[in-house]
C-alpha positions in Angstrom: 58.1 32.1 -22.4 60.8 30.6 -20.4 61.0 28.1 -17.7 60.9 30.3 -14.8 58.0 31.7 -15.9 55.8 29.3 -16.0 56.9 27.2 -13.1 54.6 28.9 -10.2 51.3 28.2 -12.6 52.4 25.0 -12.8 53.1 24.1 -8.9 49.7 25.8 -7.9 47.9 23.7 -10.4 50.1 20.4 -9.0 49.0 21.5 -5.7 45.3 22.0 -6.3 45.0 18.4 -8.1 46.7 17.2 -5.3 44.7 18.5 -2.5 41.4 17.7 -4.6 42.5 14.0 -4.9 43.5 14.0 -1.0 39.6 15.1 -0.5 38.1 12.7 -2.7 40.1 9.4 -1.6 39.5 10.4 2.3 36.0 11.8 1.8 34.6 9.6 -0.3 33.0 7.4 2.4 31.3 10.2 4.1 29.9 11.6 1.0 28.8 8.7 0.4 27.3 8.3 3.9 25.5 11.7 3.5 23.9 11.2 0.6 22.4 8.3 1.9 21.3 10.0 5.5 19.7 12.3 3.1 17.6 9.7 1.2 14.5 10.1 3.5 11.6 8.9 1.2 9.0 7.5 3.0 8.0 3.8 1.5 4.4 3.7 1.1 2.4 0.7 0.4 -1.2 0.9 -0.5 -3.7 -2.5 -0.3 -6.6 -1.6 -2.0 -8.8 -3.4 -4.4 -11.1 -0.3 -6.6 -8.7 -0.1 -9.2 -9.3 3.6 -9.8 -8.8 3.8 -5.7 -6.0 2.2 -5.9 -4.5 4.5 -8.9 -5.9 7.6 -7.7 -3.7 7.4 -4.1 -0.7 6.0 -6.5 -0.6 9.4 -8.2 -1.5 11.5 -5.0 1.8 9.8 -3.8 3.8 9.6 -6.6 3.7 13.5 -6.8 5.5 14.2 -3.7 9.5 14.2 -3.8 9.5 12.8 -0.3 7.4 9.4 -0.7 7.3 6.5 -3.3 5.1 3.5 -3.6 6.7 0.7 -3.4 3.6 -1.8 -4.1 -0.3 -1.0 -4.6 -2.0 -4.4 -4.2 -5.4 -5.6 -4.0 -5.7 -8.2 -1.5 -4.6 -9.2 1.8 -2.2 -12.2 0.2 -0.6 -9.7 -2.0 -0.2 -7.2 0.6 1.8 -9.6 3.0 4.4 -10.9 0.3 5.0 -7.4 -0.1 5.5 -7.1 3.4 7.6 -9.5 3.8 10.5 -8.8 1.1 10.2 -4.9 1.8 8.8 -3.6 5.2 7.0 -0.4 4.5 6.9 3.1 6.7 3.2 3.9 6.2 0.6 1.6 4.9 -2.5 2.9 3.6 -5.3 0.0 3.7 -9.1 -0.4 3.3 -11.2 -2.5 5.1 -13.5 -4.1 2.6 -10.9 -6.7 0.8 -11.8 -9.7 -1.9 -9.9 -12.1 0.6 -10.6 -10.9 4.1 -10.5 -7.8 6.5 -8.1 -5.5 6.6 -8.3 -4.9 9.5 -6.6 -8.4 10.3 -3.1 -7.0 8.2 -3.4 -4.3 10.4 -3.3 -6.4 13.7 -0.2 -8.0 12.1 1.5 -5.0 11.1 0.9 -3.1 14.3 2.0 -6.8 16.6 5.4 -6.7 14.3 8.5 -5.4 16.2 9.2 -3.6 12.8 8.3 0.5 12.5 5.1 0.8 10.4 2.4 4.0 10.7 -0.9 2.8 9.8 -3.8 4.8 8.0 -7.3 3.5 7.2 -8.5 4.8 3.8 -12.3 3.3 3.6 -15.6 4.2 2.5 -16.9 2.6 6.2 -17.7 5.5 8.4 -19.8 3.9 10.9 -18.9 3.4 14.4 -18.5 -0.4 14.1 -15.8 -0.4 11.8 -13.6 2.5 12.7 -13.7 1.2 16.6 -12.5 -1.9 15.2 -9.7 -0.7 13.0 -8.5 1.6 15.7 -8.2 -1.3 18.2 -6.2 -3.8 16.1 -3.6 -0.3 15.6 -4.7 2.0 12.9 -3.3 5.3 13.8 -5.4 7.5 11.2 -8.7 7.0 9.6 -9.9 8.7 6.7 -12.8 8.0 4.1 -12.3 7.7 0.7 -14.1 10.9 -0.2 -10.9 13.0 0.8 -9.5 15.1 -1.7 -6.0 14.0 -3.4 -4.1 16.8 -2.3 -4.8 16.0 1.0 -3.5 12.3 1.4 0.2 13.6 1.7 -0.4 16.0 4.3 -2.0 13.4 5.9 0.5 11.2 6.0 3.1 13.9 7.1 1.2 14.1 10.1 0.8 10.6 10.5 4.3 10.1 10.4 5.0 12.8 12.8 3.1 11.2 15.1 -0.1 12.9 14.6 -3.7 10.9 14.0 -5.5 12.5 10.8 -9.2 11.8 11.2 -11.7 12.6 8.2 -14.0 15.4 10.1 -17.0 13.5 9.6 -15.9 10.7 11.2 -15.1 12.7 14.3 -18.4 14.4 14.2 -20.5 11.1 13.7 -18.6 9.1 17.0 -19.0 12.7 19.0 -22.8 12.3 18.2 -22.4 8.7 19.2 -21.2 9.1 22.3 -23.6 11.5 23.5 -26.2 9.8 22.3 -25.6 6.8 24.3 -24.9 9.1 27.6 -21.3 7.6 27.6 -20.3 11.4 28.2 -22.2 11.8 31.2 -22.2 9.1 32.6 -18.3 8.8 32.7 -18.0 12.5 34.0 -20.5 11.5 37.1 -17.7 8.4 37.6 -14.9 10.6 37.3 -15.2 13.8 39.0 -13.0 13.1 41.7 -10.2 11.9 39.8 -10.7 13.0 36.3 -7.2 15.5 34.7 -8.5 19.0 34.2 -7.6 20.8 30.7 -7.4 24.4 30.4 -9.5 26.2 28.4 -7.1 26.7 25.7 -5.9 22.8 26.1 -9.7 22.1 25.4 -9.9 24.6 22.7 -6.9 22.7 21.0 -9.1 19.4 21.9 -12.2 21.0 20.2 -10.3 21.2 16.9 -8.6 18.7 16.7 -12.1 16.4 16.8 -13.0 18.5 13.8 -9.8 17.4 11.7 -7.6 20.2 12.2 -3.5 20.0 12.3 -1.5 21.6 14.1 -1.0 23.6 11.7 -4.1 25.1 10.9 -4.7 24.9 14.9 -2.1 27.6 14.8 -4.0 29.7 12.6 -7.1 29.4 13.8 -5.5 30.4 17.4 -3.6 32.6 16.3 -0.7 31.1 18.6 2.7 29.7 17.3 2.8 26.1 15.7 5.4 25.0 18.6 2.5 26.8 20.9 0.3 24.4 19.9 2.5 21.2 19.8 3.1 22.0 23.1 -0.9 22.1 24.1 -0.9 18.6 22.2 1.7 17.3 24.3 0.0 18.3 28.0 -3.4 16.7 26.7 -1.5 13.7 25.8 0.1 13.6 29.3 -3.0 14.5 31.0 -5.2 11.8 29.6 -2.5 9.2 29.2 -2.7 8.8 25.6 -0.7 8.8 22.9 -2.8 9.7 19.8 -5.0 12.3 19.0 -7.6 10.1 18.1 -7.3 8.1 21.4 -7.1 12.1 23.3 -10.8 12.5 21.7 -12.2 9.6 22.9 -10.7 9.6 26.7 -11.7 13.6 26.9 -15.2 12.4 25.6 -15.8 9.6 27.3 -14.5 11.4 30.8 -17.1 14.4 30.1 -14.0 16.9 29.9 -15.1 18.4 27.2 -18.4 19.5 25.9 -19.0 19.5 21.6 -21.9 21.4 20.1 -24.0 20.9 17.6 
């Protein structure tokens, strides 16, 4: 083989190397940049102190490409040294803690200009204690009978600014309510002025006091899941909330809508 005819192999393969190193010394940056946009796992930290609690919602979590545990602690002390080296995006605390209340860390955490979703994972379902927990800034509230598969969709909705509620918890502060008359007597207060739902708006309402996502909303409907989202954000609007949990109450407490038995 002669010169000639190997000289065009030769200057297409200089020219490929070329253009491949031209990529890589100007694009390094942004592929660098993209692969860290892409990094989008949510940093979980769980403060509870039943050890096999506290390992059974580490596994739950640890399962799911999208979230990692950065710390599961067992008191409030722990839980705030954590805190303060490595702020966390969701934190998943019980009440009943060797060293205090947790609902004190999450007064702190929800008073902190920092980004944190809150989520009560308890076995105190009474009225008391979730009134309490919601008021210092807990934005879901489930009991500790909830199946592991469930605490990552859970927190998906959390973080997507949804309120999961454990459904017997909805259903026991529904039955408080009316016991007391609050119902009533706040619709007899209110007529004049009190934001009417429609009747699908209420029927979104109904379910979502009964634990449902949107989701599963959707289904049940059988409407779109943007359908829906868009049901969740009129309610919201109409009862000046921003939580489903909060929408319950205010609907409730305002006698807009009516739960069986």
């Amino acid at each position: 083989m002669n010169g000639s005819e190997c000289a065009l192999p030769y200057k297409e393969y200089c020219v490929d190397v070329y253009l491949i190193f031209l990529f890589e010394f100007f694009c390094k940056d942004d592929l660098l940049t993209c692969e860290d946009n892409l990094r989008t796992d949510l940093n979980i930290l769980i403060v509870e102190d039943d050890p096999g609690a506290r390992q059974r919602l580490s596994s739950a979590i640890q399962d799911l490409p999208d979230m990692q545990v950065i710390e599961a602690v067992s008191t409030l002390s722990a839980a705030r040294a954590v805190i303060e080296s490595s702020w966390p995006d969701v934190l998943l605390v019980d009440l009943g803690l060797p060293d205090g209340d947790g609902t004190e860390l999450i007064r702190e955490v929800s008073s902190s200009p920092g980004r944190c979703e809150i989520m009560v994972i308890t076995v105190f379902g009474d009225e008391k204690h979730i009134l309490r927990a919601i008021e210092a800034g807990a934005t879901g509230y489930l009991l500790k009978e909830e199946e592991s598969d469930q605490i990552g969709r859970c927190i998906h909705q959390l973080v997507e600014g949804g309120s999961p509620i454990s459904a017997p918890i909805a259903r026991h502060l529904l039955s408080q309510f009316r016991k007391d008359g609050l119902a009533e007597t706040n619709a007899t207060d209110s007529d004049n002025d009190a934001p009417q739902l429609t009747e699908r708006e209420t029927e979104v309402l109904r379910l979502i006091a009964k634990g449902y996502n949107s989701n599963e909303i959707s289904e049940v409907l059988e409407v779109t899941y943007h359908t829906v989202t868009s049901h969740v954000r009129n309610i919201y609007r109409k009862l000046a909330v921003h939580s489903r949990s909060e929408a319950v109450f205010e609907a409730v407490q305002r006698g807009l809508v009516k739960f069986s038995t």
